[in-house]
C-alpha positions as CSV (number, residue, x, y, z in Angstrom):
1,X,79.8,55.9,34.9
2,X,77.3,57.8,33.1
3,X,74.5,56.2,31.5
4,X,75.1,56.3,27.5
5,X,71.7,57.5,25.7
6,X,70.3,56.0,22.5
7,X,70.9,57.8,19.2
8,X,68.2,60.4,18.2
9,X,67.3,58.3,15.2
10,X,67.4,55.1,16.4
11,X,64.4,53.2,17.9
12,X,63.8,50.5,20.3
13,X,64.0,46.6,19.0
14,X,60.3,45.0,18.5
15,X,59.8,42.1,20.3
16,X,57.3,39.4,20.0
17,X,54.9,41.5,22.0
18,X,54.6,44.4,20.1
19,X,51.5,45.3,18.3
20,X,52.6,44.8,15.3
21,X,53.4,41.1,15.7
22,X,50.0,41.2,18.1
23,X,48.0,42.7,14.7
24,X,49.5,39.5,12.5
25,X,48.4,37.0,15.0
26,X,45.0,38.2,15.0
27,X,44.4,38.3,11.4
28,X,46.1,35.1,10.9
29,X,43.7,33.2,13.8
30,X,40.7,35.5,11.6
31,X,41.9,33.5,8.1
32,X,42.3,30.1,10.0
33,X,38.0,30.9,11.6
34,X,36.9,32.1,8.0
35,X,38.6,28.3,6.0
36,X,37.1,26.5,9.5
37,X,33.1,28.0,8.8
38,X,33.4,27.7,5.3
39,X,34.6,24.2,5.4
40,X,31.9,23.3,8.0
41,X,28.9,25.3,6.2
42,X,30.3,24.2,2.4
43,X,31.4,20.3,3.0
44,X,30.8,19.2,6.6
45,X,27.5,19.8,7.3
46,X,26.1,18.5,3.3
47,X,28.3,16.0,4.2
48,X,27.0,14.8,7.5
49,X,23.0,15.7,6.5
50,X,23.6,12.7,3.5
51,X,25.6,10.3,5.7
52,X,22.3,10.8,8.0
53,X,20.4,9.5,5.2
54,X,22.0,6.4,4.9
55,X,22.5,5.9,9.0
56,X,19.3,7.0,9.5
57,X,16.0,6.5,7.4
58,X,13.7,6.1,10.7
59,X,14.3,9.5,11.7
60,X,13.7,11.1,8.8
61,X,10.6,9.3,8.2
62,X,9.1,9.7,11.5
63,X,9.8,13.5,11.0
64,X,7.9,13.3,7.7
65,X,4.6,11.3,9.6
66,X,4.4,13.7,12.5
67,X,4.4,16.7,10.2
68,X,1.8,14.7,8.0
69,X,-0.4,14.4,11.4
70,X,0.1,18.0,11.8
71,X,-1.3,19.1,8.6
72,X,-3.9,16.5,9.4
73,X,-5.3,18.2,12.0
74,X,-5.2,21.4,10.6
75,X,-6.8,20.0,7.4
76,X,-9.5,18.9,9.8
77,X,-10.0,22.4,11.5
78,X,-10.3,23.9,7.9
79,X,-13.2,21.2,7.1
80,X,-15.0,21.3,10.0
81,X,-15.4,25.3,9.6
82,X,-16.5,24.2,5.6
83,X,-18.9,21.7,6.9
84,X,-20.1,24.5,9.8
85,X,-20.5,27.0,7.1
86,X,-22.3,25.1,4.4
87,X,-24.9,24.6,6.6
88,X,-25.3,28.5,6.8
89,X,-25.6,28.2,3.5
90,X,-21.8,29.6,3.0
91,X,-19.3,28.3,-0.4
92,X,-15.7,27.7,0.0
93,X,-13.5,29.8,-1.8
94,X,-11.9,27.9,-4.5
95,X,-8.2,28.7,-3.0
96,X,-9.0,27.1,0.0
97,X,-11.0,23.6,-2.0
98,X,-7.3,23.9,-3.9
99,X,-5.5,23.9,-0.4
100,X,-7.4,20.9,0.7
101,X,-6.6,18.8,-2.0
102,X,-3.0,19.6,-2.6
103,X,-2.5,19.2,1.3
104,X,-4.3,15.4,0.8
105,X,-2.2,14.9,-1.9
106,X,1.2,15.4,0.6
107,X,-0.5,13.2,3.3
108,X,-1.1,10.4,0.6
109,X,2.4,10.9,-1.0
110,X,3.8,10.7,2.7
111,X,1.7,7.5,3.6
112,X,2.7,5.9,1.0
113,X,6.5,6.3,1.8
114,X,6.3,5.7,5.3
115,X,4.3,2.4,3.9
116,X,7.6,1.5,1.8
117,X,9.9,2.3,4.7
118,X,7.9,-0.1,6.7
119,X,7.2,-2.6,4.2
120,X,11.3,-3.1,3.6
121,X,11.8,-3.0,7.3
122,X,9.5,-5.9,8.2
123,X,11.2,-7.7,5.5
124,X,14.6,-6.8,7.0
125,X,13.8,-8.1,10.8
126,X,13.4,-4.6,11.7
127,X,16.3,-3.0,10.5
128,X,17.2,-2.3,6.4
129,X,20.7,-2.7,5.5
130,X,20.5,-1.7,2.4
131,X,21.9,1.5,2.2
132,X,21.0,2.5,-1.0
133,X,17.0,1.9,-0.4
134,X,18.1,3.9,3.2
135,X,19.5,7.1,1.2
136,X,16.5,6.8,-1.2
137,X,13.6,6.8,1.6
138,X,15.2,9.4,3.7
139,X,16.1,12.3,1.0
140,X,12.2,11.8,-0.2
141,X,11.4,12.1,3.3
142,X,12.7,15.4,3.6
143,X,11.7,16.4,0.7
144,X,7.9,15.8,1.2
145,X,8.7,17.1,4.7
146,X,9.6,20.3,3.1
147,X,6.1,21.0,0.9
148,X,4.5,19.7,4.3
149,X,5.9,22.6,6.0
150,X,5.4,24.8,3.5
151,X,1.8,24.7,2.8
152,X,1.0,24.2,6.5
153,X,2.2,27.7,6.5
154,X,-0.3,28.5,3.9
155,X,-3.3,27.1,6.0
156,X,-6.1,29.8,5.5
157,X,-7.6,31.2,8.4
158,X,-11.5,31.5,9.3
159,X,-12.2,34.9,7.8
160,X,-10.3,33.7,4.2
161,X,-12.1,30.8,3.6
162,X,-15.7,31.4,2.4
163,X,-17.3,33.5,-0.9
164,X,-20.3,34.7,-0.5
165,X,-20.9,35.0,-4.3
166,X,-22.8,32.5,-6.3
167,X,-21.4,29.5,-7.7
168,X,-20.8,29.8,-11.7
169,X,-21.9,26.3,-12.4
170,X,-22.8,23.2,-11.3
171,X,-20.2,20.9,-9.6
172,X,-19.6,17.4,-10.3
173,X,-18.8,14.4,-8.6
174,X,-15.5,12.9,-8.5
175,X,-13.5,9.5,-7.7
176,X,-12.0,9.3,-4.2
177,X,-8.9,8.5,-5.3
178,X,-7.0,10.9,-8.4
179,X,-3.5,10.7,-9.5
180,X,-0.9,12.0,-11.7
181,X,-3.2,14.6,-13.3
182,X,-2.0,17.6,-11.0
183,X,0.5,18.8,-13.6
184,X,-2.5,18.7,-16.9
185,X,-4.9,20.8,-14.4
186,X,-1.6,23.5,-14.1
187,X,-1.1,23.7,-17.6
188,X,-4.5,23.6,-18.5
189,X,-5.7,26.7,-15.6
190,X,-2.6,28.4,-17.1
191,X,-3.9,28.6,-20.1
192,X,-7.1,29.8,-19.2
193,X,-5.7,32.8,-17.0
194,X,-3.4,33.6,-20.1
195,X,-6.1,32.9,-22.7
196,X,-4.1,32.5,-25.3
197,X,-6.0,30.1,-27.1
198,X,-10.1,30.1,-28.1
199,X,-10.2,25.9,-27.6
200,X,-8.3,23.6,-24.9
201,X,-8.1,19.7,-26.0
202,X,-7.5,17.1,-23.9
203,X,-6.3,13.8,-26.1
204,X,-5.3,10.5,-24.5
205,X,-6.6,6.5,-25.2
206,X,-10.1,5.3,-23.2
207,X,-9.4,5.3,-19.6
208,X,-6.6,7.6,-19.5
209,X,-8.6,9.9,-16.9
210,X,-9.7,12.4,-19.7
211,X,-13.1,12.4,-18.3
212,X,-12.0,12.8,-14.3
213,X,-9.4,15.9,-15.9
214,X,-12.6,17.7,-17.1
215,X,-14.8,17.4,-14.1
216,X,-11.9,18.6,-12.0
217,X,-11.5,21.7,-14.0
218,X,-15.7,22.4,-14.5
219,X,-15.7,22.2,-10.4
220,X,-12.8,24.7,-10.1
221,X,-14.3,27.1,-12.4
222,X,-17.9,26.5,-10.9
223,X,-17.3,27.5,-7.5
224,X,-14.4,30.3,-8.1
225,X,-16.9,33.2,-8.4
226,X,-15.0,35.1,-6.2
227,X,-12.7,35.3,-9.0
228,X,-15.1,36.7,-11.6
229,X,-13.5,34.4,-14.5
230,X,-16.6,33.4,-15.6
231,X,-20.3,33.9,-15.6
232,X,-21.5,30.3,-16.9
233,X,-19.4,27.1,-16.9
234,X,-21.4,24.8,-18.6
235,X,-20.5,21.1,-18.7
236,X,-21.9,18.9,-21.8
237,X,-21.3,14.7,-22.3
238,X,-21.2,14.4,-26.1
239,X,-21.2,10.9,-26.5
240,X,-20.6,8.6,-30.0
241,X,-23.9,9.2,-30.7
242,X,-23.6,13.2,-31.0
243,X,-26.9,14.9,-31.0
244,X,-27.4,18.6,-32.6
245,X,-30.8,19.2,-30.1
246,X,-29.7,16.9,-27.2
247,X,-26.2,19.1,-27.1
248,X,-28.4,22.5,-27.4
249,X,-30.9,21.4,-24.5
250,X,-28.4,20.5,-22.1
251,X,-26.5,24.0,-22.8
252,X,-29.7,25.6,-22.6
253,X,-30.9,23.8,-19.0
254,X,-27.3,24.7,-17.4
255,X,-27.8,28.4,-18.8
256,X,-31.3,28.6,-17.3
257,X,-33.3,29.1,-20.8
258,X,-36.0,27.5,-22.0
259,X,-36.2,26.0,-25.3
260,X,-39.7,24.6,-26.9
261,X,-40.4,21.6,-27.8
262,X,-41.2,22.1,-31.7
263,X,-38.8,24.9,-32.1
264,X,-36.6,24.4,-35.5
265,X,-32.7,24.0,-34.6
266,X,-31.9,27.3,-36.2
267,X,-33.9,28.7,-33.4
268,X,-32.3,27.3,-30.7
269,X,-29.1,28.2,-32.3
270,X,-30.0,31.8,-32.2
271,X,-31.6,31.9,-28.5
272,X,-28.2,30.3,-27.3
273,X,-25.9,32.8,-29.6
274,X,-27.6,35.8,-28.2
275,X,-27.6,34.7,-24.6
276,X,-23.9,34.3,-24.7
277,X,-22.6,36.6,-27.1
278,X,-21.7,39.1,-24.0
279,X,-21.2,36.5,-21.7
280,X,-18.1,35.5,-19.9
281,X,-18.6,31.0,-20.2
282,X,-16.3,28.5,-19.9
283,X,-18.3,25.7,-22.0
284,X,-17.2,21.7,-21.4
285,X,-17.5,19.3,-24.1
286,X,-16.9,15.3,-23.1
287,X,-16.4,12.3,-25.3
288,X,-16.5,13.8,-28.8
289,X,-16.1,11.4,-31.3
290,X,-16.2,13.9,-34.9
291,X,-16.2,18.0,-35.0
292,X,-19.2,19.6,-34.0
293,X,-20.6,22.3,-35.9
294,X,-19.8,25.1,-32.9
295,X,-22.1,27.7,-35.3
296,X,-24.7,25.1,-35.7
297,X,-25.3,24.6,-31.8
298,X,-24.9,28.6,-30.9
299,X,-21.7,29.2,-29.6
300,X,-20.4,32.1,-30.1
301,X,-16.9,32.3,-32.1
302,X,-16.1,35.6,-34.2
303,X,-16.2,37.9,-31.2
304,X,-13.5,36.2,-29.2
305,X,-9.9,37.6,-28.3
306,X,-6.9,35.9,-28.0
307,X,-5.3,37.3,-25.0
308,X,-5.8,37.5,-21.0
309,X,-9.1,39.4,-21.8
310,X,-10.5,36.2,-23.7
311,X,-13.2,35.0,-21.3
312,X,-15.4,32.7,-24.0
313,X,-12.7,29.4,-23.7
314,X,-14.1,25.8,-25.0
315,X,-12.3,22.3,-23.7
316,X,-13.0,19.5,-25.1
317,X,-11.7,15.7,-24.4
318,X,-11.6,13.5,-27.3
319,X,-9.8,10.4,-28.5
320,X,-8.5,11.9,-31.9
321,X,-6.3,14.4,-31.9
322,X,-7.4,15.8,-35.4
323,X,-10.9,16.8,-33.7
324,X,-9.5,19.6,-31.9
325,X,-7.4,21.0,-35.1
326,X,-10.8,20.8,-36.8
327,X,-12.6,22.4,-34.8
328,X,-10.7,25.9,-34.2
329,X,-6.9,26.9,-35.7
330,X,-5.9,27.8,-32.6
331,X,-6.4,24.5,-30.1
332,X,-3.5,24.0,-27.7
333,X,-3.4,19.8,-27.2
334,X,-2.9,18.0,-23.9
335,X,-1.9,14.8,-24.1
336,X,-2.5,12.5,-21.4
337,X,0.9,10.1,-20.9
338,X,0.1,6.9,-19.3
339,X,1.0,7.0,-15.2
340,X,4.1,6.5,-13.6
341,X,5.3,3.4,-12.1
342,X,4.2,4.7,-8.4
343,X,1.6,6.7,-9.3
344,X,0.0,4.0,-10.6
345,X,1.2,2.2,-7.5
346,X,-0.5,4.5,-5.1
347,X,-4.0,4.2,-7.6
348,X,-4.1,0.8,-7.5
349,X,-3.2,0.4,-3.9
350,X,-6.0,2.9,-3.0
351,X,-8.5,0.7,-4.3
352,X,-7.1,-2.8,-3.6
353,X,-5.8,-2.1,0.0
354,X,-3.4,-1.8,1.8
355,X,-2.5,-5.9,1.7
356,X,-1.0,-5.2,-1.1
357,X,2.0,-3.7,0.6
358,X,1.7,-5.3,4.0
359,X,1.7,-8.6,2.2
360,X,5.0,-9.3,0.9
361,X,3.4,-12.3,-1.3
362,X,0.7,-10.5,-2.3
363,X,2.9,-7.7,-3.3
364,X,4.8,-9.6,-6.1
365,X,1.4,-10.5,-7.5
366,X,0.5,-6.9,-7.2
367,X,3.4,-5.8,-8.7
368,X,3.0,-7.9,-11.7
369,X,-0.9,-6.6,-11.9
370,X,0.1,-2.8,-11.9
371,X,3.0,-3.3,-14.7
372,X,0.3,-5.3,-16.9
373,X,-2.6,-2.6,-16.3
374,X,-0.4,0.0,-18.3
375,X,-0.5,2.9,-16.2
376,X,-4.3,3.3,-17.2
377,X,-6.2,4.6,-14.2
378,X,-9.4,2.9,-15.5
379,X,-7.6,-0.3,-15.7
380,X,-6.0,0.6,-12.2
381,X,-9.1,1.5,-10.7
382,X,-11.3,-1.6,-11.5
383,X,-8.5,-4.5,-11.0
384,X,-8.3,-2.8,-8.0
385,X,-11.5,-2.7,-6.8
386,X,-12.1,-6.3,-8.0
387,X,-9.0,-7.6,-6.0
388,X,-10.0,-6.2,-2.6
389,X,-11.5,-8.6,-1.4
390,X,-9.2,-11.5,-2.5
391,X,-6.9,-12.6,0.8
392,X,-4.8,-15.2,-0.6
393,X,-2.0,-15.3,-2.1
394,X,-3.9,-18.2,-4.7
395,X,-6.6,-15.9,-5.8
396,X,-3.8,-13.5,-6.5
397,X,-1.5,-15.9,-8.3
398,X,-5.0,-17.0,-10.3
399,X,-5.6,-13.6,-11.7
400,X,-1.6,-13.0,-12.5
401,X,-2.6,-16.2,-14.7
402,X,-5.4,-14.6,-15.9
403,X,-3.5,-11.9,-17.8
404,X,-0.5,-13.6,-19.0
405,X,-3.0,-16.0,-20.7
406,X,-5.4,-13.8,-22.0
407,X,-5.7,-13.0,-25.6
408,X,-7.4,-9.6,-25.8
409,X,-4.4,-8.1,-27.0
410,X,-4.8,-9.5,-30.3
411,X,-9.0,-8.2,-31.0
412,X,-8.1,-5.8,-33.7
413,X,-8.6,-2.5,-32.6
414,X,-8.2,-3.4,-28.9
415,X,-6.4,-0.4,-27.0
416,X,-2.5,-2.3,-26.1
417,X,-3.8,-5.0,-23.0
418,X,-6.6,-2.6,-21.7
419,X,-9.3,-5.6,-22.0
420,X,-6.9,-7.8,-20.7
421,X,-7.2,-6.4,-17.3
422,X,-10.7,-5.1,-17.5
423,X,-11.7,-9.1,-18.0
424,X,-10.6,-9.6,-14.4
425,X,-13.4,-7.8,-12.7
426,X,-16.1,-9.0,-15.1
427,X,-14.4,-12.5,-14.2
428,X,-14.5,-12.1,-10.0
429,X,-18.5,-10.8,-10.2
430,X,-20.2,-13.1,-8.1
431,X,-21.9,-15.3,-10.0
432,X,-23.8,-16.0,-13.6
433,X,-26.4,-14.0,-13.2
434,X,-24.9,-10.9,-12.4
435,X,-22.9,-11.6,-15.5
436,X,-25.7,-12.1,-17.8
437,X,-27.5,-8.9,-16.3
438,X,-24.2,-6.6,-17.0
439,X,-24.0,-8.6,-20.9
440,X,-27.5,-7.7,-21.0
441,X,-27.1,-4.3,-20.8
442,X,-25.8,-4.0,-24.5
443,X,-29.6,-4.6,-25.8
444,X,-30.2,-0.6,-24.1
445,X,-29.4,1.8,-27.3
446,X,-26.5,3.9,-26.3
447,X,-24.7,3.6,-23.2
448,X,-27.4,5.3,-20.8
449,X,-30.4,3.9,-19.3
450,X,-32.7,4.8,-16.4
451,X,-32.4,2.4,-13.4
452,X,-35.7,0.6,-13.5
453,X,-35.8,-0.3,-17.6
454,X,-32.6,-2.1,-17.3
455,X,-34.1,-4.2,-14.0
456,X,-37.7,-4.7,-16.5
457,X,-35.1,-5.9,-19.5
458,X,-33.0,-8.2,-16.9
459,X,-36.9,-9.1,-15.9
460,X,-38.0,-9.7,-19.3
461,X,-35.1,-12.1,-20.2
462,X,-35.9,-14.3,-16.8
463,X,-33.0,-13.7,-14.9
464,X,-34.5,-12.1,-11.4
465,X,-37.8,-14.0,-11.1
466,X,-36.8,-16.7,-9.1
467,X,-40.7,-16.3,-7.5
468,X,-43.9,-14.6,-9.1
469,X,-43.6,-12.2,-6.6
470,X,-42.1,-8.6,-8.7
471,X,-41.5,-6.5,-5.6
472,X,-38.6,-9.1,-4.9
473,X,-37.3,-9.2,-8.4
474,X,-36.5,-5.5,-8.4
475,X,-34.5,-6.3,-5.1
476,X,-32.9,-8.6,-6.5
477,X,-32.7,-6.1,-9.8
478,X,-31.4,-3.1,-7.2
479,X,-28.8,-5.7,-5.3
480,X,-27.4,-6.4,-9.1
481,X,-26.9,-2.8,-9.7
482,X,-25.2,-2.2,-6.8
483,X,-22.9,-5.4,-7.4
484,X,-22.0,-3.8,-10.8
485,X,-21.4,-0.6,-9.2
486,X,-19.1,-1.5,-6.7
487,X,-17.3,-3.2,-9.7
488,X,-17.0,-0.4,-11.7
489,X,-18.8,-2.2,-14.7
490,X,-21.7,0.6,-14.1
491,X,-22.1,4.0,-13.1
492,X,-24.3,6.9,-12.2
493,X,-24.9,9.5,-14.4
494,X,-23.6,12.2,-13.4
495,X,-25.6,15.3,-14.4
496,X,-29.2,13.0,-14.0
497,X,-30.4,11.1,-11.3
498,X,-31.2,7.0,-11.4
499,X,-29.4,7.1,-14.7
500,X,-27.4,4.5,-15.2
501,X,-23.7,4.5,-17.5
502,X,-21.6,2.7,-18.8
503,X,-17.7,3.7,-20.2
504,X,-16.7,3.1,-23.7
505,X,-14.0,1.2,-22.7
506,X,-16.2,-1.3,-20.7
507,X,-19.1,-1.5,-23.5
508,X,-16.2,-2.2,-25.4
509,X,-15.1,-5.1,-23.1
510,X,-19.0,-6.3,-23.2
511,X,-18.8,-6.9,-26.7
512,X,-15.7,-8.7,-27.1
513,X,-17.2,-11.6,-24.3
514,X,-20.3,-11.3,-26.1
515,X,-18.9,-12.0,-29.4
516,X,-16.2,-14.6,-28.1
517,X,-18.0,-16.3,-25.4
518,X,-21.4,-16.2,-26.8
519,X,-22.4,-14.7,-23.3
520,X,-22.4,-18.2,-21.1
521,X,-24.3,-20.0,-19.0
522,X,-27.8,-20.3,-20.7
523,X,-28.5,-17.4,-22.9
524,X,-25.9,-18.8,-24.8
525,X,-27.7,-16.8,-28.1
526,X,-26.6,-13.9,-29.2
527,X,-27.5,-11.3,-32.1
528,X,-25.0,-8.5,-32.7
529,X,-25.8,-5.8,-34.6
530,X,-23.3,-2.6,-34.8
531,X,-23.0,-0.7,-31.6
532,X,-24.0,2.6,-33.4
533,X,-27.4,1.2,-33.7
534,X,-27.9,-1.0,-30.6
């Protein structure tokens, strides 16, 4: 039989091989891969980077402190080529001064957690299980991990790291150890680029770091020549005790003028005016207690622009809020908020030492110390420095004592439990003397005095001559100096050498023991008269 042949029309079944069924599996298997990736890169891999956290905190934090090393290292290259060029008589640019401390900042931030990692670990028998503190340390861990990286890729190089300009100012020395002020010196040098404003005021209470603020900012501005924002930045410490001619001098020495001795105020007003009436300055005012006549000193005022071309700016730290709106209609306020809980942590630890996290006795006393000092870094600072050298856990549990007891809080006029705290390092100086020679200092009118007077006054009340022999006295005199120093209770001046200062807050503290403790041990006698005219 003959084979029978297929209709014209018809065509041949499709089976399971064909390429259309082929076409269907491929694009199905392409759907299933597309739900598979997005399901790993959308809830998978989040997923198993958080469960990390809380199975793994070691890892994440031992990331985080070689990184830190890293950048450690090439922080140290960078300095060492500062230090080199210095000697050649070479300036850093101001970026890479600004790279420096922002890359300290990240090493400190990342000490300090690797400290809390191991603090809770050594309190767990080397292990934490408690996940939440786990979670916690390791997504900060990667966090700081992150800026690490990032600004390690910003390190400059040796041909970006040096002006050859002059600087615009004098610079100004600065505590080791300076918190929670990053985000006021943004503002503030955003302000100044935009110039949108002819005065800058910087409000908080005494020892709120207004001071510390302003020096950072003069030294930014001093050495940026390289940036041509100013010609002059010129850096004044008002004081209570505000002085028309002292204010003018000190302008005039920083400007490079000289001003005579007999000539009328008027005159100095008018050599200062017309010195910087086409001059780009950045002027500094510290400390003022009441509005200063801006006309009256020589600063010019009419000519300025408010806008990006403004390049005659004024900043001024004050107390009072209602200074700055006195002084100019268009002052833009910082206000300086007390610190954070671990801000003031890392401030206080700085200064006491590291027992204070290593100890886990010492700790809770710590703990207690920080929450009563306010967030005040001048409280923070000198509680710290005074407990550094206290081992046990007693001499830590006596000072706790200290400031639940004390009264200072209720001195009228007393700053919320500032004294409180302050009392603690006058309390652990080393003995009576050095007590009566810090009192003594209240007898010097104002708050400055050059070195050697203040050893001839501690002299001239008996309280260094333990022989006739007065080369020895003023070692004893210097030995005091440095004791009160090292306390906190004193400071150098910063502008003039073997000056001698002390802070508002702490002449402030001086009174009060004068007045309630009638000073002590044998000069028991005092006479107060008011501080304006001491």
């Amino acid at each position: 039989m003959g084979s029978r042949e297929a209709p014209p029309n018809s065509s041949p079944m499709k089976g399971p091989d064909t390429p259309s069924a082929s076409a269907s599996s491929v694009a199905k298997d392409a759907l299933l891969e597309q739900v598979v990736t997005q399901f790993v890169g959308d809830v998978w891999k989040p997923a198993k980077k958080h469960i990390r956290y809380f199975l793994e905190p070691e890892t994440h934090v031992r990331n985080l402190e070689k990184s830190a090393d890293d950048l450690k290292y090439a922080m140290d290259i960078v300095q060492g080529e500062i230090q080199l060029g210095e000697r050649q008589g070479k300036r850093p640019r101001t970026q890479v001064l600004r790279w420096i401390d922002s890359a300290q900042s990240l090493r400190d931030e990342s000490d300090r957690i690797k400290n809390e990692y191991e603090a809770r670990r050594k309190h767990a028998f080397g292990y934490s299980w408690n996940f939440t503190f786990n979670y916690s340390i390791s997504s900060a861990a990667t966090k700081k991990l992150i800026d690490i990286d990032e600004i390690k890729r910003r390190t400059p190089q040796n041909d970006s790291i040096f002006s050859l300009l002059p600087p615009a100012g004098k610079e100004l020395p600065l505590p080791p150890n300076i918190v929670g002020q990053n985000k006021y010196l943004d503002e503030i040098i955003g302000y100044i680029e935009q110039g949108t404003t002819g005065i800058i005021g910087i409000c908080g209470m005494g020892g709120s770091g207004k001071t510390t603020l302003l020096k950072q900012i003069n030294n930014i501005f001093s050495r940026a020549a390289e940036t041509h924002d100013f010609d002059h930045v010129i850096y004044v410490e008002v004081g209570q005790q505000q002085n028309l001619s002292m204010v003018q001098r000190d302008i005039a020495s920083q400007l490079g003028l000289t001003l005579g001795k007999d000539e009328s105020p008027a005159s100095r007003s008018a050599s200062l005016y017309n010195f910087l009436k086409e001059s780009k300055f950045l002027l500094l005012l510290d400390d003022l207690w009441g509005t200063l006549d801006l006309e009256k000193v020589g600063i010019p005022q009419g000519s300025r622009q408010i806008g990006p071309r403004n390049r005659q700016l004024m900043i001024i730290t004050t107390r009072l809020q209602e200074i700055c709106h006195c002084m100019t209609g268009h002052a833009q306020i910082i206000l300086l908020e007390r610190l954070e809980l671990n801000e003031a942590w890392s401030l206080f630890e700085a200064n006491a030492g590291a027992r204070v996290s290593n100890n886990a006795q010492i700790r809770d006393y710590a703990e207690s110390i920080v929450k009563r000092c306010g967030g005040l870094p001048l409280a923070l600072k000198i509680v710290g420095k005074a407990m550094a050298s206290k081992d046990s856990e007693h001499e830590w549990k006596h000072a706790v004592k200290l400031l639940e007891q004390s009264q200072f809080d209720k001195v009228p006029g007393a700053e919320v439990d500032l004294y409180s705290v302050l009392y603690i390092s006058y309390d652990h100086l080393p003995d009576e003397r050095t007590k009566q020679c810090f009192l003594l200092f209240l007898l010097r009118r104002g708050t400055i005095s050059v070195v050697t007077r203040i050893i001839d006054l501690w002299m001239g009340h008996g309280l260094l001559d333990e022989d006739d022999d007065t080369r020895n006295s003023y070692l004893r005199g210097h030995s005091v100096v440095g004791c009160l120093k090292r306390a906190c209770l004193l400071e150098e001046e910063p502008l003039r050498e073997k000056y001698l200062r002390m802070h508002d807050c702490i002449r402030d503290l001086a009174l009060w023991i004068v007045q309630t403790k009638q000073g002590g041990g044998p000069h028991k006698k005092w006479l107060l008269s008011d501080r304006q005219n001491l």
